[in-house]
C-alpha positions as CSV (number, residue, x, y, z in Angstrom):
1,X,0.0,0.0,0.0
2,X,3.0,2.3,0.5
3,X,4.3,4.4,-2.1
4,X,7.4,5.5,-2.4
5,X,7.1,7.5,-5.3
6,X,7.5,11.2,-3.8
7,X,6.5,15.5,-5.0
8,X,7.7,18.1,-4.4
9,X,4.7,20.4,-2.8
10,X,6.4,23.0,-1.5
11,X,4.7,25.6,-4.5
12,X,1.5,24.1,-3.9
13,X,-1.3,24.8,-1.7
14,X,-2.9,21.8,-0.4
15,X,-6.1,20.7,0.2
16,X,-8.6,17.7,0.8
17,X,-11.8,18.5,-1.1
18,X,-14.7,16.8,0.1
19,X,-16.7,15.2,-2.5
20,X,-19.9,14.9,-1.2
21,X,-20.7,18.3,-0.2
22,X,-17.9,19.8,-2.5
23,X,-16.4,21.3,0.1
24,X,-12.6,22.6,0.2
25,X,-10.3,22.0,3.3
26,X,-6.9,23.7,3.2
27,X,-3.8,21.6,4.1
28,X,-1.7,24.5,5.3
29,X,1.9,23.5,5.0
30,X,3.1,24.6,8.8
31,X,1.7,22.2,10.7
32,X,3.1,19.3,11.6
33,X,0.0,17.1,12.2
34,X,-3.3,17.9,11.0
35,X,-6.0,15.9,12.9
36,X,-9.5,15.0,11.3
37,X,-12.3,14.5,13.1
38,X,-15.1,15.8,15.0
39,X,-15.6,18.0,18.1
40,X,-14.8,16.1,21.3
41,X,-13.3,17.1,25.0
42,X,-9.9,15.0,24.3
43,X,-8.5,16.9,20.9
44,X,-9.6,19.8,18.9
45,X,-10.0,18.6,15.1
46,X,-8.1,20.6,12.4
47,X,-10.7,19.3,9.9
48,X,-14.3,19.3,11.5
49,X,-16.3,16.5,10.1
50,X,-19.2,17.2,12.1
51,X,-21.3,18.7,10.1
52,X,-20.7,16.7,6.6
53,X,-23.6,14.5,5.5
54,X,-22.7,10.9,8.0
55,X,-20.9,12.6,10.1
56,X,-21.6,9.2,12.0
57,X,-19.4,7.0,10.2
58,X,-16.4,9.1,11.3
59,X,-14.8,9.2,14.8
60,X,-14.0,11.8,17.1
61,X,-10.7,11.2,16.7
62,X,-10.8,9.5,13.1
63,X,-7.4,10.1,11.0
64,X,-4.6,12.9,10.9
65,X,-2.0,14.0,8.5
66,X,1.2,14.1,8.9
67,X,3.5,16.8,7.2
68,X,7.2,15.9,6.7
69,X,9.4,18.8,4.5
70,X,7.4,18.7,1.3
71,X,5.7,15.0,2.0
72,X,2.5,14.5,3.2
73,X,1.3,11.2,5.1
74,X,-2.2,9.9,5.9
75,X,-3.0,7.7,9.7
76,X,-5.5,6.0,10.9
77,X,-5.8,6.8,14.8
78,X,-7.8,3.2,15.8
79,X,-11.0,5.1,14.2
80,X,-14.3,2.5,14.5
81,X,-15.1,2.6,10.6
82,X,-11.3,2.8,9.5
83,X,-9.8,4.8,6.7
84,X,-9.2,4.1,3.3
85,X,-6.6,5.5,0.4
86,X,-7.9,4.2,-2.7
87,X,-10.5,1.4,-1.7
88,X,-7.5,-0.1,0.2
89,X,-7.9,0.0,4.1
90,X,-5.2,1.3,6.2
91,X,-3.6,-0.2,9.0
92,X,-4.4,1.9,12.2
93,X,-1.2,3.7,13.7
94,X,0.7,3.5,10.3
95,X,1.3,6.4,8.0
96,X,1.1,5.7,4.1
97,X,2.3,8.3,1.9
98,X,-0.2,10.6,-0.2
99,X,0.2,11.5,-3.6
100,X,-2.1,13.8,-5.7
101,X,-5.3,12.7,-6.6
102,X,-5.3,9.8,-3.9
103,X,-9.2,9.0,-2.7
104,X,-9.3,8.8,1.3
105,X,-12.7,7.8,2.8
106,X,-13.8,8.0,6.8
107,X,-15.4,4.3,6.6
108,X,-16.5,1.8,4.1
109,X,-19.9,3.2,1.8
110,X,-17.9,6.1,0.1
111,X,-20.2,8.1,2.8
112,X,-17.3,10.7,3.6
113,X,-14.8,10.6,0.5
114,X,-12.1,13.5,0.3
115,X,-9.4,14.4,-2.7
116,X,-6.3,15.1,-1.8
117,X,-5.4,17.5,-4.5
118,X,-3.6,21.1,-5.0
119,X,-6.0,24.0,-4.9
120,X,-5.2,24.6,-8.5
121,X,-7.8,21.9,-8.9
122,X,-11.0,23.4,-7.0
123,X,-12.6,25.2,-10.6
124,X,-12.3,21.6,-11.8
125,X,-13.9,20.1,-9.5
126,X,-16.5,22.7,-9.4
127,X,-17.1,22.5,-12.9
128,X,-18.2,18.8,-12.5
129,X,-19.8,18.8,-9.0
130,X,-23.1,17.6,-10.8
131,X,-21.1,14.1,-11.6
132,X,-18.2,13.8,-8.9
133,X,-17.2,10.5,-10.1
134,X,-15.7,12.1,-13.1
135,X,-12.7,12.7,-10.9
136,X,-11.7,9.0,-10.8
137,X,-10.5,8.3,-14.4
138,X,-8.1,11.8,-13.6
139,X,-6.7,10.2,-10.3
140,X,-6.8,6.4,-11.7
141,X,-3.1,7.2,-13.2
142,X,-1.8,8.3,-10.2
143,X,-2.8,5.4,-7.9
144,X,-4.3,2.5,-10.2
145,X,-0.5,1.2,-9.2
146,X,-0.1,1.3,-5.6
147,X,-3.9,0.5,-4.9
148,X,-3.1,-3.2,-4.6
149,X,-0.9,-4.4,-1.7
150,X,1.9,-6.9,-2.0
151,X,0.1,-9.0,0.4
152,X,-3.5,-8.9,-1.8
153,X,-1.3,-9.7,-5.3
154,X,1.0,-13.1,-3.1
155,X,-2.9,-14.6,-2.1
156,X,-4.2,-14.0,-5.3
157,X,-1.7,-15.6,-7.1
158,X,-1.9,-18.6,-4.5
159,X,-5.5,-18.8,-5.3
160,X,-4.9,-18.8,-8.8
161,X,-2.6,-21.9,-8.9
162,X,-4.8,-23.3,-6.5
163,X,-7.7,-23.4,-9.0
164,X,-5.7,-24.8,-11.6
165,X,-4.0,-27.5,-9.5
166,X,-7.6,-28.4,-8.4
167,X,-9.0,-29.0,-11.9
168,X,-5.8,-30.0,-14.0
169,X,-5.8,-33.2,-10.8
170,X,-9.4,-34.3,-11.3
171,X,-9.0,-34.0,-15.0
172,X,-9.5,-38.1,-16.2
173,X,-8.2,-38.6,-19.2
174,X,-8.1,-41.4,-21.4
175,X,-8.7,-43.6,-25.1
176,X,-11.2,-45.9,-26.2
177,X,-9.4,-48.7,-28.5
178,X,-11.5,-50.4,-31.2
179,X,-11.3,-54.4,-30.3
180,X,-10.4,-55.3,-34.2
181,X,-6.7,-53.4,-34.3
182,X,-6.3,-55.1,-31.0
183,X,-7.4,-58.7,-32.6
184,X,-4.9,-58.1,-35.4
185,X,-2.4,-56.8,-33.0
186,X,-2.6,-59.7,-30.9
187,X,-2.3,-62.0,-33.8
188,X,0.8,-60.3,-35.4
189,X,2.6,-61.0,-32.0
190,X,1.4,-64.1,-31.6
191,X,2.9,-65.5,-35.3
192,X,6.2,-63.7,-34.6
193,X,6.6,-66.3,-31.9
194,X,5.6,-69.0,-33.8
195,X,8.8,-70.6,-35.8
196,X,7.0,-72.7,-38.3
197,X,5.0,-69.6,-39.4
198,X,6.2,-66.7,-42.0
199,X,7.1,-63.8,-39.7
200,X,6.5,-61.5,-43.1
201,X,2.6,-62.4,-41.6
202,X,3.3,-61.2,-38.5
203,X,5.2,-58.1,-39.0
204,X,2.0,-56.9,-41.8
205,X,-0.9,-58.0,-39.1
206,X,0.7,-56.1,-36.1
207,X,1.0,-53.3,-38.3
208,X,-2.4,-53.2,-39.8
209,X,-3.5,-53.3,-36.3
210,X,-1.4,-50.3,-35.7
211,X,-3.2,-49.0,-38.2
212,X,-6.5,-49.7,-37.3
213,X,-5.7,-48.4,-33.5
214,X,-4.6,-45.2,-34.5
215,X,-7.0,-44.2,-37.1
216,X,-10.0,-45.4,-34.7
217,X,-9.0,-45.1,-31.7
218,X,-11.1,-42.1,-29.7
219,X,-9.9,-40.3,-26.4
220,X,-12.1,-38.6,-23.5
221,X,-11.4,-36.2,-20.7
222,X,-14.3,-35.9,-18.0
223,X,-13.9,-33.7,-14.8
224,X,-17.0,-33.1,-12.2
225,X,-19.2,-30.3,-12.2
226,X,-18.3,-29.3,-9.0
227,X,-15.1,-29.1,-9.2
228,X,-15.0,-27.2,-12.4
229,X,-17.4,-24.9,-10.8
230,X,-14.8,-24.6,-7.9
231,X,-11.7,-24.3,-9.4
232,X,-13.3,-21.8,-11.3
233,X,-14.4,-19.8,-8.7
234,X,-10.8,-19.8,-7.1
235,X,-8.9,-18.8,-9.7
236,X,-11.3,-16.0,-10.7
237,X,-11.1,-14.8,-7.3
238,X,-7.7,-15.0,-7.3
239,X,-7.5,-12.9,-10.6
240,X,-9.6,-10.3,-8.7
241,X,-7.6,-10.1,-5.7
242,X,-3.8,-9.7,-7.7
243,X,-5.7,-6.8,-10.1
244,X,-7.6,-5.3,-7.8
245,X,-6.5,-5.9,-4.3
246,X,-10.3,-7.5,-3.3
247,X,-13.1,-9.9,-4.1
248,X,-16.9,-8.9,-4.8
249,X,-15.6,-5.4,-2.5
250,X,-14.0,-6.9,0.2
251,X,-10.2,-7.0,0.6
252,X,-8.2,-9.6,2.5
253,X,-8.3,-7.9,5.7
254,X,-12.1,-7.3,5.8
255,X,-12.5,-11.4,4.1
256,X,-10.4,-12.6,7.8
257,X,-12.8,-10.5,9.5
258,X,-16.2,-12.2,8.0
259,X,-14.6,-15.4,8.4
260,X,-13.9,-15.1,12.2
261,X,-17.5,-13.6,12.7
């Protein structure tokens, strides 16, 4: 999830634009930590949340970010919903680096989605605030990369093999030989061994039953519903997970978290 592809931002004015109300919130490059969340007794927020449409998904004390020189970093602070760069769910307590254009959400539902972006960017934005998604094609460039973890791209290429080692095992295969090439072969053989007989005989039969074998003989494969159906399913889930970094929405981490419910 972390990139380690840096910018220089020192020229530009930050911001995180929220996308549901198409609000702007400046990132001002002198401070160190910029907290985001909403009112509490504990810690002031830098970036009030309160008052955005489900404000409930996000904590009091949801996410900050961290400014380092010119480079920016995004954390999760234990928040109940989490945070999320890219569709890709952070780790609490760990910064990830932000690059231009990366999505961050306050929980899962795309309920509170901001842009990190320079404010160069706002009359864009503006222009197409009837269809916000138009952003994502701009930032896809920018993050399609680093959206998938090494961790999501290792299991999906386990689940992969998997699939095929499941249905390439159960594959039966085999060939149907026609009885006469086998009757000929069988008495080819049989006058080779004889010493009063002409071994020219032999040596003609076994090979017309060669013949006959080869030109009739049919072969099968047959595998189980079931396990075609399976294998299937694994190695398309598999595919998901190494291109997109999670199956039918849910990434690895939220898939351990289904299975121990």
């Amino acid at each position: 999830m972390q990139n380690l592809n840096t910018f220089n931002t020192t020229e530009l004015n930050l911001e995180l634009f929220h996308l549901q109300s198409h609000t702007s919130f400046d990132l001002p490059p002198n401070l160190p930590v910029i907290r985001i969340g909403k009112l509490n007794d504990q810690i002031l927020p830098d970036i009030d949340v309160s008052n955005l449409p489900d404000a409930d998904v996000a904590s009091r004390i949801h996410a900050q970010v961290q400014v380092t020189g010119s480079i920016y970093f995004i954390e999760d602070l234990g928040s109940s919903n989490g945070t999320f760069i890219n569709n890709t769910k952070l780790e609490p307590r760990t910064p990830y680096l932000l690059n231009l254009g990366d999505r961050i959400d306050l929980g899962q539902g795309g309920k509170i989605t901001f842009i990190f972006q320079s404010k160069q960017d706002q009359q864009l934005n503006v222009a197409s605030s009837t269809n916000p998604t138009a952003l994502q094609p701009q930032m896809a460039g920018n993050s399609r990369q680093n959206s998938v973890d090494k961790t999501s791209k290792l299991l999906g290429l386990a689940l992969m093999v998997a699939g095929i080692v499941l249905l390439t095992a159960n594959i039966q295969v085999g060939i149907y030989i026609r009885l006469p090439g086998v009757i000929l072969c069988t008495a080819g053989v049989y006058i080779l061994f004889q010493r009063k007989l002409n071994h020219n005989l032999g040596w003609l039969l076994l090979a017309l039953g060669i013949g006959v074998i080869v030109f009739t003989a049919q072969g099968f494969a047959s595998i189980n519903l079931l396990l075609l159906i399976g294998s299937g399913s694994l190695f398309l889930a598999g595919y998901q997970l190494l291109n997109t970094g999670k199956i039918l929405d849910h990434d690895w981490r939220s898939l351990q978290e289904l299975i121990k419910k």
